[in-house]
C-alpha positions in Angstrom: 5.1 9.3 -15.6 8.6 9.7 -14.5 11.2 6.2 -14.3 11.0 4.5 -11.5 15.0 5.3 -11.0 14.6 9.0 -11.5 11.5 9.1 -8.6 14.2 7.7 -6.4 17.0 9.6 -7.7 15.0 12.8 -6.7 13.9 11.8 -3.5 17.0 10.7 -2.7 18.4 14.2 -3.7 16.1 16.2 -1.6 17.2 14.3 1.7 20.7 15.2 0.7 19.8 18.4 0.4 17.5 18.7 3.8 20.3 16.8 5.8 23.0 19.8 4.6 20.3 22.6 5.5 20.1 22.1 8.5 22.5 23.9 10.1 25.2 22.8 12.2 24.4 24.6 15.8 20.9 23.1 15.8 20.7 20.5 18.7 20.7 16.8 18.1 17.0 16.6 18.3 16.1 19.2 15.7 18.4 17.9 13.3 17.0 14.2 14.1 13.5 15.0 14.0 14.5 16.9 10.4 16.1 13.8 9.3 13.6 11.5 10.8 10.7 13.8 8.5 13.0 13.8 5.2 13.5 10.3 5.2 9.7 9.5 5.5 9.2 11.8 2.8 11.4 9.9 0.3 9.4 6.7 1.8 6.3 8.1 1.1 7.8 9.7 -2.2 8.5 5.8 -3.5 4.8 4.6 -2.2 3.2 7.2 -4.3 5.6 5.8 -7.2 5.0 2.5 -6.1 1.1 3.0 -6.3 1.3 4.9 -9.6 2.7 1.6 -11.3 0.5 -0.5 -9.3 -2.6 1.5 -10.8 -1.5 2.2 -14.1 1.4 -0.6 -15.1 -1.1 -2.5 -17.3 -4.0 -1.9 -15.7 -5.3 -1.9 -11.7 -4.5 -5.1 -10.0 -6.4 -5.2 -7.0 -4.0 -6.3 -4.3 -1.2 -4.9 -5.9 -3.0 -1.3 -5.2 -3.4 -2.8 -1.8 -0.2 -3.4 -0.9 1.5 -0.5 -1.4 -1.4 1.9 0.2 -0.8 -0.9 3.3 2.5 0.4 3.3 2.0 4.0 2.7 -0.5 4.2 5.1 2.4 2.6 7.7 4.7 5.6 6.4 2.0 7.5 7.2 1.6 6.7 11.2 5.1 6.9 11.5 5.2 10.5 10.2 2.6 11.5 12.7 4.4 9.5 15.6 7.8 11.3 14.8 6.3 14.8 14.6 4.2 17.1 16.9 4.9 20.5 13.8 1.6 21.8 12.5 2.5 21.9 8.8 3.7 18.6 8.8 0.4 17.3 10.8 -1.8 19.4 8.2 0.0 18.0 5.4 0.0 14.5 6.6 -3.9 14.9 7.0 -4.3 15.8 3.4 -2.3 12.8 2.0 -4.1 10.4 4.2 -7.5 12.0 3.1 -6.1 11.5 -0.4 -4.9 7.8 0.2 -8.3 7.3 1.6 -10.1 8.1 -1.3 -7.8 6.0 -3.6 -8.9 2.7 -1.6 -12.3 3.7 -1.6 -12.5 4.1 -5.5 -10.5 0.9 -5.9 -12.7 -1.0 -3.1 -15.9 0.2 -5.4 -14.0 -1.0 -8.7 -13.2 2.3 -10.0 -10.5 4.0 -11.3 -8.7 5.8 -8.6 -7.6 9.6 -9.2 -3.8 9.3 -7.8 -3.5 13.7 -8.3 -4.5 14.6 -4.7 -1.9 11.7 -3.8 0.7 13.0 -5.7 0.0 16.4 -4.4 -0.5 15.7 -1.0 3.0 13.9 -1.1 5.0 16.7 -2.8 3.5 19.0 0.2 4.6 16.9 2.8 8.0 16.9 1.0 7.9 20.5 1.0 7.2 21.1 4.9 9.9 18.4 5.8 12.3 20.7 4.3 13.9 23.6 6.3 
């Protein structure tokens, strides 16, 4: 599991990277709404993060889990209010299916499988990118 610091560092890196892509004759709203789905991306990106040390920093502490999927679940209704693109809808689907399943495992006591998290984030990440 990567540093907490690098995560960021990364995510960080990749909204640099999306806000120089897009290119400079696109309107104001294009290059918002770009913005707008990079930056809940990297939110996202530190939730996941967030929920990997909440899961596996010394074993699963309940409301800690909890927490962090309240807020990723909040980064996740503002993705899908800020966006009417396909990809990003699909993708947004899959990490909420994915996010789903976590609090069901934890809600049965179980060890929750964070992969399809992880994945489902690094998707969205990649469609929020031009």
């Amino acid at each position: 599991m990567a540093p907490r610091h690098h995560r960021r560092t990364t995510a960080l890196a990749a909204l640099t990277a999306v806000v120089l892509a897009v290119p400079l004759t696109a309107g104001c709203g294009a290059v918002e709404k770009a913005i707008d789905c990079a930056q809940l991306a990297v939110d996202v990106t530190n939730d996941v993060g967030n929920l990997q040390d909440a899961v596996t920093g010394g074993g699963l502490v309940p409301q800690d889990a909890g927490d962090v999927l309240e807020a990723l679940d909040k980064d996740i209704d503002k993705i899908k209010d800020k966006t009417d693109n396909a990809d990003v809808g699909k993708a947004v689907d899959h990490l909420q299916k994915a996010v789903d399943n976590v609090q069901s495992a934890i809600d049965k006591g179980q060890d929750p499988d964070l992969g399809p998290v992880t994945d489902a984030a690094g998707e969205l990440t990649k469609v929020c990118s031009p």
